[in-house]
C-alpha positions as CSV (number, residue, x, y, z in Angstrom):
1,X,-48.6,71.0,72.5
2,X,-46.5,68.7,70.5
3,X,-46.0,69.2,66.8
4,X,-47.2,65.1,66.7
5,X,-49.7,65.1,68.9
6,X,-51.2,68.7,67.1
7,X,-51.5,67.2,63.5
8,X,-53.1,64.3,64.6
9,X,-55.9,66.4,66.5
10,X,-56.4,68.5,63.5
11,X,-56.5,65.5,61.0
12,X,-59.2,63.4,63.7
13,X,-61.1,67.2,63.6
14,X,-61.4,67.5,59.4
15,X,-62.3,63.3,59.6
16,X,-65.1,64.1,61.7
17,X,-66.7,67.5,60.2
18,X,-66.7,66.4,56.8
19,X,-66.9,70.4,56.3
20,X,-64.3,72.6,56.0
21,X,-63.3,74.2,59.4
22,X,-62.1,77.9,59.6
23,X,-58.5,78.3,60.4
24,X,-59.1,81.2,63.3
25,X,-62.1,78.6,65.3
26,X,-59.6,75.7,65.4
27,X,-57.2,78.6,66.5
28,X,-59.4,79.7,69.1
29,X,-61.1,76.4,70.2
30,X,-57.7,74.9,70.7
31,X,-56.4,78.2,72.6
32,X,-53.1,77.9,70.0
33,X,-50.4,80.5,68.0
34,X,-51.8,81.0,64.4
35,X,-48.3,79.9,63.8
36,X,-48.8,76.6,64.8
37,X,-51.9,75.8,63.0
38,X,-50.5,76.5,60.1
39,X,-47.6,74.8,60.0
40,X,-49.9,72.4,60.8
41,X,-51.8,72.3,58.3
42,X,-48.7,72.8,55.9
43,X,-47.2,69.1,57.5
44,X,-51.0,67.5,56.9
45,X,-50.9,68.9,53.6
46,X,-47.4,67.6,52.5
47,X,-48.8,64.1,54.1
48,X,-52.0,64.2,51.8
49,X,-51.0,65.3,48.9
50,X,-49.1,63.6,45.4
51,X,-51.0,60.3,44.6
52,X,-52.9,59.8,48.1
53,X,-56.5,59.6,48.0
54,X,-56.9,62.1,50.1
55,X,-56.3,65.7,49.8
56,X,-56.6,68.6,52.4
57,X,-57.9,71.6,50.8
58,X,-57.2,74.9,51.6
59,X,-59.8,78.0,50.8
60,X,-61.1,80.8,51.7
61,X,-59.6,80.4,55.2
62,X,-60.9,77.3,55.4
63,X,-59.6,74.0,55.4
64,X,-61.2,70.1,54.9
65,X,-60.7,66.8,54.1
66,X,-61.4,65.9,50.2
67,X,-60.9,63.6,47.1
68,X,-57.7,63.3,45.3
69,X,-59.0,65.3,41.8
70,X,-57.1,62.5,40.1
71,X,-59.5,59.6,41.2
72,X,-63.0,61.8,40.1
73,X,-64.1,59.8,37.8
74,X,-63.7,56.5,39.5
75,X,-65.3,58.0,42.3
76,X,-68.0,59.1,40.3
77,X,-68.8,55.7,39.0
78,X,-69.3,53.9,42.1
79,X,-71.1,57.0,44.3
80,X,-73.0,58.2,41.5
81,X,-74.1,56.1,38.4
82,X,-75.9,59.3,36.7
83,X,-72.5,60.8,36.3
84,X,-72.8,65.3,36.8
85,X,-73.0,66.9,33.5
86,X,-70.4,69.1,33.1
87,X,-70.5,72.4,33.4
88,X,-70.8,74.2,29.4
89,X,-68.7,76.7,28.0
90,X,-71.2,79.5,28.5
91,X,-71.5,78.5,32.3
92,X,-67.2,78.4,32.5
93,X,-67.3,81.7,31.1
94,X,-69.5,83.3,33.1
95,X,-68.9,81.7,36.6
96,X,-64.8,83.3,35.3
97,X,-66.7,86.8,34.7
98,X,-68.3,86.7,38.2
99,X,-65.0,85.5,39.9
100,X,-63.4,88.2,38.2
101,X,-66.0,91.3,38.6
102,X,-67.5,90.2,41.6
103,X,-70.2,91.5,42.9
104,X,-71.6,92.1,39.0
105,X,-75.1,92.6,38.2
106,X,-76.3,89.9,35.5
107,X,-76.6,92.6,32.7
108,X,-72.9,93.6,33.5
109,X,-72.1,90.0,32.7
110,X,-74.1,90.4,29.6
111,X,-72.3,93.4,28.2
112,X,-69.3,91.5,28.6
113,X,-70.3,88.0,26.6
114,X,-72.6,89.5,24.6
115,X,-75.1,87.1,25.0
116,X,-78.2,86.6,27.1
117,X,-77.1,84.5,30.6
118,X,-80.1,83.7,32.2
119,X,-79.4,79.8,31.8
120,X,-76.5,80.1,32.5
121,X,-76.5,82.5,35.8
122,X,-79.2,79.6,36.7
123,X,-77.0,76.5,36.3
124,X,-74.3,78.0,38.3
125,X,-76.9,79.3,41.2
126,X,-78.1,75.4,41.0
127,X,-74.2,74.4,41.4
128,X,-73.9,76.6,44.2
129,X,-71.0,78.4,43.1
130,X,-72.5,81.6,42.7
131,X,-74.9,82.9,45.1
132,X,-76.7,86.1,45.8
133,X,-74.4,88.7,48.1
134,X,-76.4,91.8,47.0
135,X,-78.0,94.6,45.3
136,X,-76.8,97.1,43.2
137,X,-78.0,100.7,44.3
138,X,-79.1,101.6,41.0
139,X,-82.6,102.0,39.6
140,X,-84.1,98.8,39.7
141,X,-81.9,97.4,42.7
142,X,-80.5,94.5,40.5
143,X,-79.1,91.6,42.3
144,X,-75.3,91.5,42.6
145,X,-73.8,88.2,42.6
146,X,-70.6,86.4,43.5
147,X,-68.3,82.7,43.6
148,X,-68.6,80.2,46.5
149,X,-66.7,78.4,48.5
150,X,-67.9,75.7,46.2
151,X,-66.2,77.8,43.3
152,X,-62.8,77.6,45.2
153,X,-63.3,73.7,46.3
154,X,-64.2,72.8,42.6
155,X,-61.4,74.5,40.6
156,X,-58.9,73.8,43.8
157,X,-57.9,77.5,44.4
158,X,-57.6,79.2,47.8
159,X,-58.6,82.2,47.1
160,X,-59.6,84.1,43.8
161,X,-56.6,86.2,44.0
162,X,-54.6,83.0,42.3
163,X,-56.9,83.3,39.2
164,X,-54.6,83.8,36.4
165,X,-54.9,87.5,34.0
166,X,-57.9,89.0,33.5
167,X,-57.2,90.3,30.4
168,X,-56.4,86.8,29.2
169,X,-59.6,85.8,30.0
170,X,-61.3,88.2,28.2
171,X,-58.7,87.6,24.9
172,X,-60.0,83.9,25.4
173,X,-63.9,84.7,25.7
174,X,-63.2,86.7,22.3
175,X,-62.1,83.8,20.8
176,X,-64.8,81.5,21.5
177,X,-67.2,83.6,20.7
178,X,-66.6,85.0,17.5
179,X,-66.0,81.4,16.7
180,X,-69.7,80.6,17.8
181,X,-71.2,83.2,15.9
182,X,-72.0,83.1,12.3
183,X,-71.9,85.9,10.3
184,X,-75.5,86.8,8.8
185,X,-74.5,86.3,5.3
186,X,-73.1,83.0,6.3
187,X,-76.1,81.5,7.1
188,X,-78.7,82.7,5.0
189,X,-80.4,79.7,2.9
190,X,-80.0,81.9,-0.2
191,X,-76.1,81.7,0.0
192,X,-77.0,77.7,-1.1
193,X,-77.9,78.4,-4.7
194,X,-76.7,81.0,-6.8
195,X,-78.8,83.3,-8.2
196,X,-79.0,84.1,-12.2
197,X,-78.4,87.5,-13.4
198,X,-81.6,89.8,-13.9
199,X,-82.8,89.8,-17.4
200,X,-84.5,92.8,-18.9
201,X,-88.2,90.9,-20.5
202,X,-88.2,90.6,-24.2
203,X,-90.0,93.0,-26.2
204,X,-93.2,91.6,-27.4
205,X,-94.1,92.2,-31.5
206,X,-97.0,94.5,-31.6
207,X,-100.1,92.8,-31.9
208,X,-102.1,93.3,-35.3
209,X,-105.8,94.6,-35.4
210,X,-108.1,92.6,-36.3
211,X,-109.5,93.1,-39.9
212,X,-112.9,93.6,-38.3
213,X,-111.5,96.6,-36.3
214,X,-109.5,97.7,-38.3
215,X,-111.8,101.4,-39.6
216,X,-112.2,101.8,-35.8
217,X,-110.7,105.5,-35.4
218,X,-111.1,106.0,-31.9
219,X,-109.3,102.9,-30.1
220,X,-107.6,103.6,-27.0
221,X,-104.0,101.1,-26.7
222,X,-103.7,99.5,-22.6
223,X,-100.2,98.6,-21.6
């Protein structure tokens, strides 16, 4: 097939899916070289690509027709008045922990922010860019989750493997979240006002007895 006539075939395919088509089935379906696909793909890239407002993606294996990343909140303005909220800190880091650690438990992801994640675990599932892909064979059979294609199409990776360090991820989670938390002492309302020093009670002068008491022999003293 002609180099031409190929990238226009591939380019009228992603128009008309919308989705994103797996490499190997336009491979098969088209009976071509994994070769020529690619380079392909490669060509259709360089052609949507810079300032065009169009981009092909490439993920997972996967490639489709999307939005130049540039253009988003244009985009958003016209499509969809009630703009997306964007995602929190708490949801960034722990979508990164799951991308990372994948498949992890939710507790896992716990022990590693420190924090309860339920809300958080829950926005991302809502964002569908974590999902369900197990259970962990432990007691209790916790659910084991893991990123998305969405994950890869929303932060414009192909594949997790181009996530940067680990280990710098961590260092940066450390940061943000001894910065979040307040130290008790910090935040005690009696750290407002300063307290006096204790003083000892002054001594009293001892009462006198009244002169109508005073031959009584047998009077007891009560503190």
């Amino acid at each position: 097939m002609q180099i031409e006539l190929l990238d226009e075939i591939i380019e009228a395919l992603l128009f008309v899916s919308g989705d994103g088509i797996s490499v190997s089935e336009i491979v098969n379906l088209l009976e071509l070289q994994n070769s020529e696909v690619k380079q392909s793909i490669t060509r259709l890239k360089k052609k949507y690509g810079g300032k065009c407002g169009i981009h092909l993606l490439n993920y997972n294996g996967k490639v489709q027709f999307g939005s130049n990343p540039a253009y988003s909140d244009v985009i958003s303005c016209v499509l969809n008045p009630i703009k997306e909220k964007e995602l929190s800190t708490a949801a960034l880091e722990t979508v990164a922990i799951v991308a990372y650690k994948q498949p992890v438990t939710r507790l896992e992801i716990e022990q590693i922010r420190g924090v309860n994640c339920d809300y958080a675990v829950q926005v991302l599932l809502k964002h569908n860019l974590i999902e369900v892909v197990g259970r962990k064979d432990v007691v209790g059979k916790p659910l084991l989750f893991g990123t998305t294609d969405a994950f890869l199409k929303r932060f414009q990776i192909e594949s997790v493997e181009q996530l940067p360090d680990y280990e710098q991820l961590l260092a940066s989670i450390k940061v943000l979240e001894e910065g979040n938390k307040a130290k008790p002492e910090e935040v005690s309302l009696y750290n407002e006002f300063e307290l006096p020093p204790e003083e000892s009670e002054p001594e009293l002068p001892e009462e006198e007895t009244p002169d109508f008491l005073a031959e009584e022999t047998d009077l007891q003293k009560i503190e």
